[in-house]
BADOTI-261401 format. One record per residue (C-alpha): x, y, z; residue in three letters. Coordinates in steps of 0.05 Angstrom, whole numbers, plus 32768, in hexadecimal, padded with zeros to 4 digits. Last residue first. Example, Ala and Ser with C-alpha at 12.3 -4.5 7.8 and 13.67 -1.06 7.14 Angstrom:
! BADOTI-261401
81117FEB808FSER/80F67FA6809CALA/
This chain:
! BADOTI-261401
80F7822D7F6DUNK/80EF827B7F77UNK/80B582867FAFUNK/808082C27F7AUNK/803D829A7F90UNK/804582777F4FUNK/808A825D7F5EUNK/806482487F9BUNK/803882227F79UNK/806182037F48UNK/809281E87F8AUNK/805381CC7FA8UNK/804181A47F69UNK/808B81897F5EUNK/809681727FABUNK/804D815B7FADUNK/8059812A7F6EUNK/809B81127F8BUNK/808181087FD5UNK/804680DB7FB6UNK/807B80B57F94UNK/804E807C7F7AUNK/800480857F84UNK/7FE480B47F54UNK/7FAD80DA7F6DUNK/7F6D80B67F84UNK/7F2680CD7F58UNK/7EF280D77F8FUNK/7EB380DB7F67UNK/7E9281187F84UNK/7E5181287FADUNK/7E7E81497FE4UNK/7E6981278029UNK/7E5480E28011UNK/7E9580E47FDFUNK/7EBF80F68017UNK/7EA780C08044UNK/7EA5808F8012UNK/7EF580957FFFUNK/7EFE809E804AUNK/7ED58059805AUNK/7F0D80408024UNK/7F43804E803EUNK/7F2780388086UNK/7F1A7FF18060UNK/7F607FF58042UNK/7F867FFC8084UNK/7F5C7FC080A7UNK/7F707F9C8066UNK/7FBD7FB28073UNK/7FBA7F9580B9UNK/7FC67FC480EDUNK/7FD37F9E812EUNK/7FB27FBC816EUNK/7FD980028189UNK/7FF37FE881D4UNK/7FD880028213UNK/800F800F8246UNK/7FF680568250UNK/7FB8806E8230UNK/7FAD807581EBUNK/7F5D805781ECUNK/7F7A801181D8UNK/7F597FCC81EFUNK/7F447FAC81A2UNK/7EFD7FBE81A8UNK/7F18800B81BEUNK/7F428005817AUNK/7F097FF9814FUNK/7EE0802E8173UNK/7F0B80658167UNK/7F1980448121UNK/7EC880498118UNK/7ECD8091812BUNK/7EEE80A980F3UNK/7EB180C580E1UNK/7E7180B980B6UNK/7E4C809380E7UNK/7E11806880EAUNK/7DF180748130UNK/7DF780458164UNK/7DB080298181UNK/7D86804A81B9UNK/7D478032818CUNK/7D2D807D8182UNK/7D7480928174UNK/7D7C805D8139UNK/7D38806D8121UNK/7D4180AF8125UNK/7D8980B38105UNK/7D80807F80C6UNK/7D7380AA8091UNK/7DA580F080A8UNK/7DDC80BA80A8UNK/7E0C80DE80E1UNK/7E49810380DDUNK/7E89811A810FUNK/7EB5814180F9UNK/7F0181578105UNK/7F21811580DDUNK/7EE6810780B8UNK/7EF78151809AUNK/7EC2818580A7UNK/7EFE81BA80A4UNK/7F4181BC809CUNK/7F8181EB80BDUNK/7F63823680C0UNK/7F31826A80C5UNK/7F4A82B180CEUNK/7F4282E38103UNK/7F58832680ECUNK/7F8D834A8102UNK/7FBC834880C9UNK/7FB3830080D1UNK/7F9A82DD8110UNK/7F9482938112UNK/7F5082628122UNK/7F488221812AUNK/7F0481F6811BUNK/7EDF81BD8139UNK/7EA581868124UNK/7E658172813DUNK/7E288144812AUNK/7E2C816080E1UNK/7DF1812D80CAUNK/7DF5810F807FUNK/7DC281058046UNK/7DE6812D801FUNK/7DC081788020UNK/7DC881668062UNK/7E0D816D8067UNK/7E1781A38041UNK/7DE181CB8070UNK/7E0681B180B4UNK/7E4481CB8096UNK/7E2482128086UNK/7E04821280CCUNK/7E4981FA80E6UNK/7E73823280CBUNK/7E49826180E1UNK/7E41824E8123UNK/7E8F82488126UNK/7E97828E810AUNK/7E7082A7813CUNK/7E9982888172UNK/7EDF82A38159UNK/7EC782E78150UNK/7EAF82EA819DUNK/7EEA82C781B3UNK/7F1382FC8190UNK/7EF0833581B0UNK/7EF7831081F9UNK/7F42830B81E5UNK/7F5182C381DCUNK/7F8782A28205UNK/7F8E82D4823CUNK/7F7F82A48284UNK/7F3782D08282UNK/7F2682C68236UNK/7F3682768236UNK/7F1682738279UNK/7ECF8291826EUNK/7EC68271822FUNK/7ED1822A8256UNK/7F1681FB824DUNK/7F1381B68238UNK/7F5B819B8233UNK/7F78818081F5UNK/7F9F814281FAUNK/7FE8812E81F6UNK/801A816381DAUNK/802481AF81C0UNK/7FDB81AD81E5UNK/7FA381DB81BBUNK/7F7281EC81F4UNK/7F3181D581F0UNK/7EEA81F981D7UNK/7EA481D981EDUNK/7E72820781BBUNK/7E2E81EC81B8UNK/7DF981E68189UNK/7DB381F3819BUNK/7D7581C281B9UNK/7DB3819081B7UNK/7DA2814D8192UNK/7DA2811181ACUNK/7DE380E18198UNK/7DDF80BF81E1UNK/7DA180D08212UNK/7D9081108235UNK/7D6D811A8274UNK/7D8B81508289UNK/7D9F81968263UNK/7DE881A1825CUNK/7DFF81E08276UNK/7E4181FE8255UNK/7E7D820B8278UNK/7EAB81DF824AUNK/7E7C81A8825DUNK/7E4681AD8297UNK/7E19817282A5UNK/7E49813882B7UNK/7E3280FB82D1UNK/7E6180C682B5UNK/7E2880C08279UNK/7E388103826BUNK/7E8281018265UNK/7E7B80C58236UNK/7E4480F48209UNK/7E74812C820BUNK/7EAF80FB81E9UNK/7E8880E481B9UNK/7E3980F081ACUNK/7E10813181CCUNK/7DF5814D8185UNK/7E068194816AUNK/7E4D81968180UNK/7E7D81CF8172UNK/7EC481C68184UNK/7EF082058179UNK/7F3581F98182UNK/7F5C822E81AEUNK/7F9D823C81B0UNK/7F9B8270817CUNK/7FC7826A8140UNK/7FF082AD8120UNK/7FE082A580D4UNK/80078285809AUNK/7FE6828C805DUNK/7FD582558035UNK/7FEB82178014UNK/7FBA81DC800FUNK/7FDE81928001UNK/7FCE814F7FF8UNK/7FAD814C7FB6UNK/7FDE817C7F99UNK/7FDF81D27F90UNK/7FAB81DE7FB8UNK/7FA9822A7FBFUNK/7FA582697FE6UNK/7F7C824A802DUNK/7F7E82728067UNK/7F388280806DUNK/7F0482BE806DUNK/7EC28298808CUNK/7E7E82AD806BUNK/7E9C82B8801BUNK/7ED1827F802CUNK/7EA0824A803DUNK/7E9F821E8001UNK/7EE682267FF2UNK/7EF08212803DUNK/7EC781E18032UNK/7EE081BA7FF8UNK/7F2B81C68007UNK/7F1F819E8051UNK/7F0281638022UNK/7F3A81657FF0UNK/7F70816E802AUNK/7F5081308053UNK/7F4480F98016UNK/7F8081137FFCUNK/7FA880FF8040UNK/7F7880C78046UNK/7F9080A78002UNK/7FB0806F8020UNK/7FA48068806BUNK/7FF180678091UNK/8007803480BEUNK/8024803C8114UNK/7FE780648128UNK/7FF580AB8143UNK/7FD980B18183UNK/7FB380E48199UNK/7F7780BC81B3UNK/7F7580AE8162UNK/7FAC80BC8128UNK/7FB780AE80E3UNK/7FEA80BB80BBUNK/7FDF80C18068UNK/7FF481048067UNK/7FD881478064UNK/800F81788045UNK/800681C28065UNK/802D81F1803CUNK/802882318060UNK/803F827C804AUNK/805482B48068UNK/8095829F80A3UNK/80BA82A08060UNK/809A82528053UNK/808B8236808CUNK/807681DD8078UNK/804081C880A7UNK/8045817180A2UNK/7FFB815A80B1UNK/7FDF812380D8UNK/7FF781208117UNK/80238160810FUNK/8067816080F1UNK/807581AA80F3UNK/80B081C280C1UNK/80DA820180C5UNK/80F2823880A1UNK/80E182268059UNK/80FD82598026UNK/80FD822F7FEAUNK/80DE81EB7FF8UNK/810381B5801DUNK/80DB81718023UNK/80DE81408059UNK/809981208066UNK/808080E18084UNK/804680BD8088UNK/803480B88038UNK/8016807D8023UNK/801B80437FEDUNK/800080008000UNK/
């Protein structure tokens, strides 16, 4: 299987390299971003020992689809997408902050819930509420970007009293996320699908807050079958997912949530091909086109000479 989990490439005036979980952030002139989405995988913050072919371009062509599809509401980071794999955009100054936005209590909030909890990310939960049940409104339960290891839930109230976010910022920051989910929720439906929640990051450039990283990816997102969600909910079943939940709960079945002395369950390369593949689906479910995979052999060649076109375009000598 061909994949792409590693990067080393050396564009024209590249400062510095982030290997992220997923994605490899290339600085070009401390101006510009090449942000390569590879084939790596990750889940309870754990990068998984094999790469997913084509989920790199199943994640950057999704993510390229909305933000095009949002920029009039939303100003974004993204300038171009030169290869399969790979936006470039302007850099901005990050905020440590991800906004999560959850319309339906599922996940994470829903196992918090069921422990007794009826307050998350300073926000009251109504009672009486059962698993994947709607929210009478969305709400907003931000973390804290970690450097490394999990994100910590943090309230509106604390991110703009401990300085994160200014209280003006915050304010920007959380109407942009409505917005960005109402037009989500509307592509989704418009497909059959359910936006159950998702999250977004925000930069500042020029002193604007800018949208940036991906968006209403399977990686970031969670979705439901629009068909099957009452009957499933009225019957207290599982919903059918388009997410990468299903690894989540692969690897939980196989005893690993990422905590200490767990081990990462064996990886076979059909177990690889079926999560290729419920990628392939996801993002033609979610976009309404064929998914047509880029050429296979020398991925890092074919990026190296698309990403060095583009920025000989943006005026970056080769």
């Amino acid at each position: 299987m061909y994949t792409l989990t590693r990067t080393d490439f050396n564009f024209p005036g590249q400062l510095s390299v982030y290997h992220g979980k997923v994605r490899d952030v290339y600085d070009i002139n401390d101006d510009i971003l090449v942000m390569v989405a590879t084939d790596r995988i990750s889940a309870f913050d754990v990068i998984l020992p094999k790469g997913i072919p084509f989920k790199g371009q199943v994640l950057n062509q999704i993510a390229t689809y909305f933000l095009d599809a949002t920029a009039d509401a939303v100003p974004n980071w993204k300038m171009a997408t030169p290869d399969p794999m790979v936006t470039v955009g302007a850099k901005c100054e990050g905020m440590r902050v991800e906004m999560i936005i959850r319309g339906y209590l599922t996940g994470s909030a829903w196992r918090e819930y069921a422990a007794g909890a009826r307050e998350l990310c300073g926000v009251k939960l109504p009672e009486g509420m059962k698993e994947n049940e709607k929210f009478p409104e969305p709400i907003i339960t931000p973390t804290t970007k970690a450097d490394e290891g999990h994100d910590e839930n943090i309230s509106r109230e604390e991110i703009i009293a401990q300085g994160i976010v200014s209280a003006e910022d915050y304010a920007v920051m959380e109407e942009y996320t409505r917005k960005l989910f109402e037009i989500g929720s509307k592509m989704a439906a418009d497909k059959g699908l359910i936006l159950v929640d998702t999250k977004y990051e925000f930069g500042k450039r020029d002193g604007k807050v800018i949208l940036i990283d991906e968006i209403h990816t399977p990686d970031s997102s969670r979705y439901f079958y629009a068909d099957t969600y009452d009957e499933l909910f009225a019957a207290g079943k599982p919903q059918r997912q388009l997410s990468k939940e299903f690894v989540r709960q692969w690897l939980i079945e196989h005893g690993f949530m990422g905590k200490a002395g767990q081990q990462v369950p064996e990886m076979t390369d059909e177990f690889c091909r079926e999560v290729s593949e419920r990628y392939i689906e996801l993002y033609e479910h979610i976009t309404g086109q064929k998914f047509v995979k880029a050429p296979e052999s020398d991925i890092a060649g074919r990026i190296a000479t698309n990403v060095l076109d583009c920025l000989n375009t943006l005026g970056l000598k080769k």
